[in-house]
C-alpha positions, 0 to 999 in steps of 0.5 A: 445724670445721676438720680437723687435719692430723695426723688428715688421713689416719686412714681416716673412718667413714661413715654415713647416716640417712634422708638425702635431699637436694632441689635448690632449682629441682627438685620431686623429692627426688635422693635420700630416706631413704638409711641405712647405714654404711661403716666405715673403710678400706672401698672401696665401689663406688657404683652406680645409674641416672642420676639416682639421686642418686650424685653427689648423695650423694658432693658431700654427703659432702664438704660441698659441696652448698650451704646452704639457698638451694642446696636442701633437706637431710633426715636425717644424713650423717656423717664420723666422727661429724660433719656431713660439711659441718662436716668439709671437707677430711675427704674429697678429692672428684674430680667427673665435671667435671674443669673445675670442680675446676681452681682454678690457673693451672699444674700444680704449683700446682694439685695443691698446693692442698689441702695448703696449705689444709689447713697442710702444711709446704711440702716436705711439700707439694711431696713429695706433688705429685710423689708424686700426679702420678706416681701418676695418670701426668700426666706433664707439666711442673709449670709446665704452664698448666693450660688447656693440658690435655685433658679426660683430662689435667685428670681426671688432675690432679684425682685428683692434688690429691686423693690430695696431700691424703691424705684420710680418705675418697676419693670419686671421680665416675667418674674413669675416664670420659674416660681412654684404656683405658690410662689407665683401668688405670693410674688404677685400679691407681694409686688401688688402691696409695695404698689399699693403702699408706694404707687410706684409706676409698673411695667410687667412682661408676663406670657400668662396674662391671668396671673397680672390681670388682678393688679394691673390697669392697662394692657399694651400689646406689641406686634413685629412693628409696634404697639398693635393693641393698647387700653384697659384689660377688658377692651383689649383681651375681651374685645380682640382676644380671638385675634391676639391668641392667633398671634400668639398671646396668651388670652385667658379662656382661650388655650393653645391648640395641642394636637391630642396625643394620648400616651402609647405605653411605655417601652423599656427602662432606660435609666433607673435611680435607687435611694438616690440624693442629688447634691450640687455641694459635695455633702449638701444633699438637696433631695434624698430617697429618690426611686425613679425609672426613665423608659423610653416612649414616655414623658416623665415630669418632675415638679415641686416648690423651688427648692426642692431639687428638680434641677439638681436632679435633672442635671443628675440623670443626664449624668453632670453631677455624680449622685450624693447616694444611691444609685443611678444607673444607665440600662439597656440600649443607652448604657450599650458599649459605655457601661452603667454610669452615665457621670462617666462617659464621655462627652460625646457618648452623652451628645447621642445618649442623653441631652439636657436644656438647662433651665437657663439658656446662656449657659449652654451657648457656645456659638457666635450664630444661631446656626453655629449653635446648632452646628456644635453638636454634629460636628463633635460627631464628625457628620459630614456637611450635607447631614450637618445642613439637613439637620440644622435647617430642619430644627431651624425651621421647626423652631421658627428660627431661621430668619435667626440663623446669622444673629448672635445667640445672646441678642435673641429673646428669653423665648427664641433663646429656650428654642435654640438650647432645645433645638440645640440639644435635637440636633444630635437625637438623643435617646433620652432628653432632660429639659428644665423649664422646656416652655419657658418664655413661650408664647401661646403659639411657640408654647403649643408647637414645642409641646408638639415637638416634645409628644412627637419624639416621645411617640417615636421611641426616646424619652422625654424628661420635663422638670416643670411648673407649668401643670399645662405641659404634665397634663398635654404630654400626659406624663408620669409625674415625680413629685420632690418635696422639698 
């Protein structure tokens, strides 16, 4: 059923019967007998532990879970009556991956592409592009190649498409979880404004419940089950919040327990950068004048705007990118029988020296299963069965992944997926381990665990490279922190 343009922004009704879905590689149901009902021009916070299903329910609301091969589908969920799968385009969906939502090769072009498959004029069309960038804060070229853009920037870019649409429900996947503490506010008040001014019915999946409570007027909490909790902020979180935090939602007032690891002192450099500029396009430097050490024993943050370099510089020090300038060199035991430049060893000399988890997961998915993932690693290092299994059903555990183990990496949850890449990259014990936006998607309990996880290997000896936003993990891991500008 094709939408009128005319009725894009009438604000959509919303409702679920008994709806469930189950992802075809998995035996469980994501999400089972979820009922109720958001009525137009209502902004409903979205909250739950990963893996309960949220993403699941906001990708059904926009039609876009695949047909019978993809899964299995029980029950109704409707937009305004309708299948929301008959209704594309009825809501604009911003997913948790920005990648997988960039469709063009420049800015402009990317943002407009919405309005053009929904028949807008082209002015009208071009309005809106400069209407949306403006609003989400992209304040970059509309030629602009896209692949050109940080993590941050391409979050932004698809909040843009979006709200260029004007749809009748928006629904955003934690649109929030790679932005800088500015760029959170500033997307927040953004999206609150186009509310304000259109109505516009809202749906938001965030674990850092504060950040929404402003502008949203109910909260819906899902359990491994359906909705186990539903009303306004205050009856919910205030009410139920002790109970809801043990199942790991994230309740303001009440934090994650992190065991207290005071930092030990530092053992020796592993890795040292001198006048260093990290580049992805030869001869485009995106930080420049870096001195830095990596020593073993500690926790070494590196945070700053979107923007600035954080995850070109990760992917620089685990020695996948060469440096623009400078120097990076690999000292001590890690640079041990390789030599000093870490862009030239091999691959399987960086599987026991360095590990990196990229900022978005499926770009390090190489498996059909979640154990097969896990598998890669010491395989490539010839270990033999028996190790293999010790090591993949301990990190299984460890990360609470083994009722995953048979599923395809690619169904699991924008949270459970972050846990596979870093258990992913445990498997091998590196020495050093670089980790972009390690918490990201992470529930209150999930979150303290890996945090956990991360204070213990730095406790045992390696070092612990955390390229952050979250101000929570730099003060639980006590890091040393290295500030890029921008």
């Amino acid at each position: 059923m094709a939408v009128d343009p005319g009725e894009q922004r009438r604000p959509a009704a919303v409702s679920a019967r008994g709806w469930g879905w189950r992802h075809a590689s998995r035996r469980a149901w994501a999400l089972r007998d979820v009922t109720f009902d958001i009525s137009p021009g209502e902004r409903v916070l979205l909250l739950g532990a990963s893996g309960s299903g949220k993403s699941t329910l906001l990708h059904g609301l926009a039609g876009v879970l695949g047909g019978d091969e993809e899964g299995e589908a029980a029950g109704d969920l409707l937009l305004d009556g309708h299948p929301a799968a008959a209704v594309r385009g009825r809501a604009g969906l911003v997913m948790q991956d920005p990648d997988s939502q960039v469709i063009l090769a420049r800015v402009g072009d990317d943002v407009a592409f919405g309005c053009e498959n929904l028949g807008i004029p082209r002015d009208e069309t071009w309005r809106r592009v400069d209407d949306a960038l403006a609003a989400v804060g992209l304040d970059v070229p509309k030629d602009r190649p896209t692949k050109h853009l940080s993590g941050g920037q391409k979050q932004r870019l698809a909040l843009a498409g979006a709200i260029a649409m004007r749809p009748g429900l928006l629904a955003l996947d934690e649109p929030t979880a790679n932005l800088d503490p500015a760029g959170v506010v500033e997307v927040r008040d953004a999206v609150r404004a186009l509310l304000d001014r259109t109505g516009t019915t809202f749906v938001v999946v965030e674990h850092r419940t504060e950040v929404w409570l402003p502008i949203v007027d109910r909260v819906i909490v899902l359990g491994h089950g359906g909705v186990v909790a539903d009303g306004t902020p205050s009856a919910v979180l205030d009410a139920d919040g002790r109970r809801l935090a043990d199942a790991g939602v994230w309740v303001p007032g009440i934090p994650p327990a992190v065991p207290a690891t005071p930092a030990r002192p530092a053992g020796d450099v592993l890795l040292s950068g001198r006048g260093l500029a990290v580049e992805r396009v030869r001869g485009v430097p995106v930080a420049s004048g870096i001195d830095m050490e990596v020593r073993a024993g500690e926790a070494l943050a590196i945070t700053g705007p979107n923007g600035a370099g954080k995850s070109t510089l990760g992917l620089t020090l685990a020695g996948l990118l060469p440096p623009g300038a400078g120097e990076l060199r690999a000292v001590g035991e890690l640079a041990r029988g390789v030599g000093h430049d870490p862009v030239t060893w091999k691959s399987r000399d960086l599987l026991t020296r360095i590990g990196m988890v990229f900022q978005d997961p499926e770009h390090q998915l190489l498996a059909r299963t979640v154990r097969g993932e896990l598998e890669v690693g010491p395989r490539a290092l010839g270990l033999g069965e028996g190790e293999t299994a010790a090591r993949v059903d301990g990190l299984l555990e460890r990360l609470r992944l083994s009722g995953l183990a048979r599923a395809n990496p690619y169904t699991l949850s924008g949270g459970e997926k972050r846990r596979l890449t870093v258990a992913a990259a445990l498997a091998t014990r590196p020495r050093m381990l670089v980790l972009d936006e390690p918490t990201f998607g992470q529930d209150a309990v999930t979150w303290a665990e890996l945090v956990a996880l991360l204070a213990g290997l730095r406790d045992e000896g390696s070092a612990i490279v955390a390229i952050t936003h979250d101000a929570a993990v730099v003060e639980a891991l006590h890091a040393r922190r290295i500030e890029l500008s921008g």
